[in-house]
Steps between C-alpha positions, in 0.01 A plus 500: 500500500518240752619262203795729364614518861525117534696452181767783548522334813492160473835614223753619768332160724604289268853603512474488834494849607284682804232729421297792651160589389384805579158598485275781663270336772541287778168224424674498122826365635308184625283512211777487240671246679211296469487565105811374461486169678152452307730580176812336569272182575300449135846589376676217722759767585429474896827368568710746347420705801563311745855502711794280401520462875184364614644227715805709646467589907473873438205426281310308728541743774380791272213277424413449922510897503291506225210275641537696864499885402176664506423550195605140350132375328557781260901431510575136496255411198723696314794418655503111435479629126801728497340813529478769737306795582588859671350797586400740804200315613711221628647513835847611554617145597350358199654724258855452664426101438415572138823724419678226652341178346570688142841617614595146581373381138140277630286746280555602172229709416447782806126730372526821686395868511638786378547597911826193536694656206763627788565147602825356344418172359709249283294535170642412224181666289179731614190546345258800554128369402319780411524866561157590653583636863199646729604865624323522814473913474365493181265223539613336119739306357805643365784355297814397734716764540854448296711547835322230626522264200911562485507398886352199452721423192855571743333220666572220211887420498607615759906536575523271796270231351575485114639622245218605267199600546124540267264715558167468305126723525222371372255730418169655255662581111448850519720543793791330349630778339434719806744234766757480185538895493502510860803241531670568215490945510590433901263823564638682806308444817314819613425566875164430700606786758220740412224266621622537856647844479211568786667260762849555451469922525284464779843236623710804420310753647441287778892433575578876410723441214211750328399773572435707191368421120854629383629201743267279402590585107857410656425169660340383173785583264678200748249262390479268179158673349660819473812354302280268282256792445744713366611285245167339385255793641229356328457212698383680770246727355761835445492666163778415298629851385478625869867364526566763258333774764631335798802253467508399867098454513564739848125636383323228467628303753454797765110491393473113551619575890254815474207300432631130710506782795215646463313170523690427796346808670158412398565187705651662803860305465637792404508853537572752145529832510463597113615874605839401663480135321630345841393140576438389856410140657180488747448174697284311278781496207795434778221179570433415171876534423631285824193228445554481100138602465443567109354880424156317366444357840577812687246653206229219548517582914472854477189429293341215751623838778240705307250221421533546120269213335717220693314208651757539824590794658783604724354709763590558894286203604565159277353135606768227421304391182522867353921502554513136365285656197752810464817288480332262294417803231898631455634547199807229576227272472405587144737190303323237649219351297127390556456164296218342454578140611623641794146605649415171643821491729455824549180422653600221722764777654208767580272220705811336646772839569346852497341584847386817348286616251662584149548822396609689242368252213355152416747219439515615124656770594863566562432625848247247596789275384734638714245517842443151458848379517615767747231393729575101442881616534420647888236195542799241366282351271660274229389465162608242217522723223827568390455845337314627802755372762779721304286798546444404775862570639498820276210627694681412811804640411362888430178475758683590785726756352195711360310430857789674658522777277074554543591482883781765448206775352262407735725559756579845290179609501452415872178277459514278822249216408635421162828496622443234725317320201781563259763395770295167582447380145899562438587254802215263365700478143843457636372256784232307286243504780190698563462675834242363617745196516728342758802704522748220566382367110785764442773286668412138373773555213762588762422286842382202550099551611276206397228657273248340707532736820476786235145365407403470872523801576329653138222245610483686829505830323788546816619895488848557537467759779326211651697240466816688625340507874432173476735265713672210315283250742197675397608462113579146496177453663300709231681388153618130625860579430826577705402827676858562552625519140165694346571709789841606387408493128240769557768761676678496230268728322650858507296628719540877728334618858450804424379819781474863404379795718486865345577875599461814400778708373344795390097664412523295191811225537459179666769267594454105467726269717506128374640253636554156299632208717599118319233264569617231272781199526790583204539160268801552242317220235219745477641837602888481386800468682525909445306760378180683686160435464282784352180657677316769410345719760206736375268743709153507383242740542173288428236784483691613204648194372834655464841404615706765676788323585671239331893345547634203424761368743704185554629308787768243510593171644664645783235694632246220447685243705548802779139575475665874511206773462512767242392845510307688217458870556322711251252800513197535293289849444164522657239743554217471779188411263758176434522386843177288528606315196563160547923401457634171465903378494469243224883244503533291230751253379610588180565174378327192701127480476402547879222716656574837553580634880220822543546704758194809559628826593213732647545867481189598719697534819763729339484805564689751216767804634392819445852647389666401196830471647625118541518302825 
């Protein structure tokens, strides 16, 4: 196959026309690339690929961005031939420098995946090699989809760059006939809606826009499914002569919400009553909804809730490792791939990133996968593979989300330690530090701290708390550095003095009185010129490891520079077998990795009224 491609397109090169190659994996972008220049040099053909304008400036300054970008002993070989490659795994800045080297006419022959056919290019020709794509859900290959082969087609000839384009698949003979009917019969396109009817309901629900099946039936005659399904009913699995019973499908389409509901109330994002047919949102589908959690991973946690043959489990009390090990198991997770060449870098990550043990599979698996790269993610740990740096970012990109969400249920379900767990690990993602690490690694990005005080004081094992009553003489002294500066650097961690005292109001009601002073210096590089910074403030009762009071609040730059207190005033209920419990105020940034500001609250001294009419 590999052949055929280089002669259709050594053709249009000839003529001296651009062409895209598409093919299906990243590593066979490189390795086609190499086939050719092995071909095109028995055949003595290598310099009909190379640029007319090899000695122009804009050539030579490609060729200097070339040699620099990160990725340029897989790029420039290729490069200095004519060719180019282009897919995902490459950085961002390196495919921007590709799109632009074959925009400005130094390659003529660009090998890329199916994922770059939405980049406008000026090919004059494309070429699909093969039609063996992975599905990731399935676990086989599949033949490329039609919609996707006429995308990459609209890619060849495009108005702005030429006018004429060729679009050629090469592929097995006995699914020639198959692409032919496909391009030639233009079959309509049918809709994918029904796969994540769950999710967009539970949206609806959520929002209120539904509220019963009937509206439900309503909200889907807006969509395309319904209009595609009544005219080619077939398709999605309705009996062809039930037109003939029901024109408008009203039927069947009121069972699909029926039995989509019903599974929504198995999993508690819902509420169905089948007697009055009314659908109501509870708090874990307004989460799942606001977070973009998919129904399988609300499924999958309900499961790990009740232990259900799950290697992690999502309980009141979780250790770091075991949330790590629940994010790493979500369903989002399930298109990236375990390969087998990958193992040895994947390896190298475990001894030199994760801190913790892995959980929820061994690296063959997709959530060992995903552990391993979340933890090198926190841990900043680099790797050279391409493929795995991509992921990488993917893993980044939907970590923190889903760690927010988990925190969001916890809270929910009141369970104090794993919310502080859940709440940690969030801040760890988004900050890509570990706790146990100097806070002010946070602010290197933003100020200018020399990375060497910041390994002083992790050498010292230096806690913040006591740090902060350190004097800047006393600091300088300790960490060899200008006590002054580190001494400003560390206030401006968000950071609260908090007091409380307690009453009671009534024989069971008991009245908390917090009060949250600024304790930290307001920097607009690192805490914006407007806005408030977030804390959460969250009463624990530690016999029972539950949480009976919880509010966010915010405070703003104004108040910080005033150092202007704040008053919290809530009540609680309490009963007298309660009051030699031990309490705790728990503050907490909700953003900044910093330690948390505990305050205890005894009860023992309190003495309960014996009316229940308030104070």
């Amino acid at each position: 196959m590999d052949n055929v491609c280089y002669d259709e397109v050594i053709d249009f090169v000839k003529r001296g026309h651009q062409v895209l190659v598409f093919v299906h994996t990243r590593n066979g972008t490189a390795k086609l690339g190499e086939a050719f220049c092995a071909r095109a040099s028995v055949l003595g053909q290598m310099d009909l690929f190379l640029p007319k304008d090899k000695t122009s400036s804009k050539y030579v300054q490609a060729d200097k961005a070339i040699n620099k970008c990160r990725n340029r002993f897989q790029i420039s070989p290729l490069f200095q031939r004519g060719f180019g490659i282009h897919h995902v795994g490459l950085c961002r800045q390196d495919r921007i420098l590709m799109e632009r080297c074959f925009a400005e006419g130094h390659i003529s022959v660009l090998f890329c995946t199916t994922l770059v056919w939405r980049v406008n290019l000026p090919a004059h020709a494309v070429v699909i090699k093969g039609t063996d794509v992975f599905d990731a859900e399935k676990g086989v290959f599949t033949d490329l989809d039609v919609l996707d082969v006429q995308q990459i087609f609209g890619r060849a000839g495009l108005p702005q760059f030429e006018n004429e384009g060729h679009g050629i698949i090469i592929t097995t003979r006995d699914k020639i006939d198959k692409y032919l009917t496909m391009l030639v019969h233009q079959n309509p396109i049918e809709s994918n809606f029904y796969t994540r009817l769950h999710d967009n309901l539970n949206a609806e629900v959520a929002l209120g826009t539904v509220s019963t099946v009937d509206e439900g039936v309503k909200w889907l005659t807006y969509t395309y499914m319904y209009t595609r399904a009544v005219k080619n009913p077939v398709a999605y699995g309705i009996a062809y002569n039930a037109i003939e019973r029901d024109p408008n499908l009203r039927d069947h389409f009121g069972n699909v919400i029926r039995e989509a509901a019903m599974q929504l109330d198995q999993n508690e994002m819902i509420r169905f009553d089948l007697a009055t047919e009314c659908l109501n949102s509870t708090d874990l589908g307004r989460i799942a909804s606001n977070f973009y959690v998919k129904y399988e991973t609300i499924q999958l946690l309900n499961e790990a809730e009740k232990g259900v043959g799950l290697p992690v489990t999502f309980t009141a009390f979780m250790p770091d490792d075991m949330v790590i090990g629940l994010i790493s198991m979500a369903t989002e997770f399930a298109n990236i791939k375990c390969r087998e060449e990958e193992i040895g870098d994947l390896e190298e990550l475990m001894s030199y990133g994760c801190m913790m043990n892995v959980r929820g599979g061994g690296l063959a698996s997709v959530a060992g996968k995903v552990n391993v790269l979340l933890q090198s993610l926190i841990s900043r740990t680099s790797t050279r593979n391409l493929a795995l740096m991509s992921e990488q970012l993917y893993v980044q990109q939907n970590a923190g989300r889903l760690c927010r969400a988990m925190f969001e249920m916890v809270l929910k379900n009141r369970w104090s330690q794993a919310a502080n767990a859940f709440l940690g690990i969030a801040k760890c993602v988004e900050k890509q530090m570990w706790m146990n690490q100097c806070p002010l690694r946070q602010f290197i990005q933003k100020i200018d701290i020399p990375i060497t005080w910041i390994e002083k004081i992790e050498r010292k094992k230096a806690r913040e708390s006591d740090l902060l009553e350190l004097s800047p003489k006393v600091l300088g002294y300790l960490f060899s550095c200008d006590g002054d500066r580190l001494y400003t650097y560390l206030r401006y961690l968000p950071r609260m003095g908090v007091k409380a005292r307690s009453k009671p109001n009534t024989c069971n009601m008991l009245q908390v009185i917090v009060t949250v002073t600024p304790a930290f210096i307001w920097n607009d590089t690192i805490h914006g010129k407007s806005g408030l910074q977030s804390f959460f403030l969250v009463l624990e009762n530690l016999n029972e490891n539950l949480i009976i009071h919880q509010e966010r609040f915010g405070i703003g730059k104004k108040k910080v520079m005033r150092k202007k207190p704040q008053f919290i005033v809530f009540t609680i209920p309490i009963v007298d077998c309660q009051l030699t419990n031990n309490f705790r105020l728990r503050l907490a940034s909700e953003y900044f990795v910093t330690e948390d500001v505990v305050v205890p609250l005894s009860l023992q001294n309190c003495i309960l009224s014996k009316s229940s009419k308030v104070r």
